[in-house]
C-alpha positions as CSV (number, residue, x, y, z in Angstrom):
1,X,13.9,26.1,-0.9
2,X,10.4,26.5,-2.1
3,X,7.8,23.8,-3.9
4,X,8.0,21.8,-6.9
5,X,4.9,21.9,-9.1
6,X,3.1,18.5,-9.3
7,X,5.6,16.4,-11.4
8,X,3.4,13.7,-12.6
9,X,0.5,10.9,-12.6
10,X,0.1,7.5,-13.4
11,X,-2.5,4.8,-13.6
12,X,-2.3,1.1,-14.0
13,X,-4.6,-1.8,-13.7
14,X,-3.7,-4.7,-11.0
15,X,-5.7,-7.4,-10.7
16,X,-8.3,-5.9,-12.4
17,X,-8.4,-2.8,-10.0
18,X,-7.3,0.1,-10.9
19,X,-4.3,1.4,-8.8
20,X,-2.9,5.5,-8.7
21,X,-0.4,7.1,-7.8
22,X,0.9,10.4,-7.8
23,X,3.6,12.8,-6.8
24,X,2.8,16.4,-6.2
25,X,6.0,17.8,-5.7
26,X,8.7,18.7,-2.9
27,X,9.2,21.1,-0.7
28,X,13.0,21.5,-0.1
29,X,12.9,23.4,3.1
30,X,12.6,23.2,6.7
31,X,9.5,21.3,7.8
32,X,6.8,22.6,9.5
33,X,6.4,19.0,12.0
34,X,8.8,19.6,15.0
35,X,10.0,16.0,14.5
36,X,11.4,17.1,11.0
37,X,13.4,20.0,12.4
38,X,16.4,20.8,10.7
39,X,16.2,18.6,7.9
40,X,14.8,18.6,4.7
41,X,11.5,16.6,3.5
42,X,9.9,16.0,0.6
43,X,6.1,15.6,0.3
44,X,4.4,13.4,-1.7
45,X,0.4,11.7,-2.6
46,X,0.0,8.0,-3.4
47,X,-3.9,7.1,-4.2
48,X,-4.8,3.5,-3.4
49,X,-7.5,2.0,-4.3
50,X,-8.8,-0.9,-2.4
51,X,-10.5,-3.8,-4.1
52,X,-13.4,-4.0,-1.8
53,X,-14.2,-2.2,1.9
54,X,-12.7,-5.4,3.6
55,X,-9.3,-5.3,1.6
56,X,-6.5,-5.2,4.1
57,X,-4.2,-2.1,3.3
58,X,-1.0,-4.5,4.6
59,X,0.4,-1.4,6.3
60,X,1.4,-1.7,9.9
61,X,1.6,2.1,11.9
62,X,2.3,4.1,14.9
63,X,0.5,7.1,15.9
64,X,3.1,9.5,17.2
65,X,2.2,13.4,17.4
66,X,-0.9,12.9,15.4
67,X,0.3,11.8,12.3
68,X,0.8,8.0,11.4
69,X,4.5,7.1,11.3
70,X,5.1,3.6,8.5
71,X,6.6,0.9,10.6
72,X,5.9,-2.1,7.9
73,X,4.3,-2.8,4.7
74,X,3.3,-6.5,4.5
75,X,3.3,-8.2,0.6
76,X,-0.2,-8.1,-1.2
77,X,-2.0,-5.6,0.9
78,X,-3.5,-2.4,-1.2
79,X,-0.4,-0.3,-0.1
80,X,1.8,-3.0,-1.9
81,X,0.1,-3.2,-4.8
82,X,0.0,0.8,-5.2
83,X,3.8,0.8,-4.7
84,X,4.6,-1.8,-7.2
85,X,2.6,0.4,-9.7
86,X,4.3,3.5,-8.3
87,X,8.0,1.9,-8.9
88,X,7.2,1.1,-12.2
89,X,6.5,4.3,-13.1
90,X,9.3,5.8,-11.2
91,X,7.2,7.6,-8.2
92,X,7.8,7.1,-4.6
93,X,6.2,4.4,-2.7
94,X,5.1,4.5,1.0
95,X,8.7,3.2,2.8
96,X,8.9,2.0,6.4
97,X,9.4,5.3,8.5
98,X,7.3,8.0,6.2
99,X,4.9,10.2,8.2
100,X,1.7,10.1,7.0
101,X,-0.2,13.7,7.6
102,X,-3.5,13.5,5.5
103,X,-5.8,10.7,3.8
104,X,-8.9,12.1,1.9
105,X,-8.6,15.4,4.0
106,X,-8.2,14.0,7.2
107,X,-5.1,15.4,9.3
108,X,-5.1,13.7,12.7
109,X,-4.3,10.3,13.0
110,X,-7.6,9.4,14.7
111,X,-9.6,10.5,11.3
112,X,-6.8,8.9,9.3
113,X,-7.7,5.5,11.0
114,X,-11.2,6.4,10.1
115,X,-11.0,7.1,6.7
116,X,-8.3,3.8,6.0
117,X,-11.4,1.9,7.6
118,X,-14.5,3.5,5.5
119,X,-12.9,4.4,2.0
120,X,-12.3,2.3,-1.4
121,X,-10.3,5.5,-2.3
122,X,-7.6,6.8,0.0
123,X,-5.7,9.5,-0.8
124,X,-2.3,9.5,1.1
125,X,0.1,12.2,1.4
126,X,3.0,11.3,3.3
127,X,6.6,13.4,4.2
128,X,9.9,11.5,3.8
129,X,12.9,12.8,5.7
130,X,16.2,13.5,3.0
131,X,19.4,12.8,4.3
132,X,22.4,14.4,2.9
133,X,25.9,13.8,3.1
């Protein structure tokens, strides 16, 4: 139990756009969300970095509790590109079924929205549920 110390960074060029992303640890305990209760989670950032303000992120979501819950990433959409860079590196994508909790600061889905709509530069942390045998 307890935090990992941010484990590394990565940038790459896609397209001509520069696409980040980041883990900044794990924490190996019991979550804090009530949904996660009894499990363990790891946290981690992705930064993407749309192309221009009418750049579709290609990420579909449901608000549930709040927070933004992943229920499909479509091909070519900013959150694709920023995972492709992210697997290549060996960092976690955004998968189908991560909980998103804060983009550029903002922790309620509402300002999530918000912020996915008004920023080049999005900052996503996001909690991913471990299962264990």
């Amino acid at each position: 139990m307890g935090n990992a110390a941010a484990a590394c960074c990565c940038a790459a060029k896609d397209e001509g756009v520069e696409v980040t992303a980041y883990a900044i640890g794990a924490t190996d305990g019991p979550l804090n969300d009530e949904r996660f209760q009894g499990s363990k989670q790891k946290q981690y950032v992705i930064c993407i970095r749309k192309k221009e303000q009418l750049d579709q992120l290609g990420m579909d979501v449901k608000h549930r509790l709040g927070r933004l819950v992943v229920v499909a990433i479509r091909r070519g959409g900013a959150v694709d590109r920023a995972n492709l860079v992210a697997a290549q590196h060996g960092l976690q994508p955004i998968q189908v079924n991560d909980v998103i909790v804060d983009i550029n600061g903002a922790t309620l889905d509402t300002g999530m929205v918000a912020e996915c709509k008004s920023s080049l530069v999005l900052n996503v942390k996001f909690l991913r549920r471990e299962h264990f045998r």
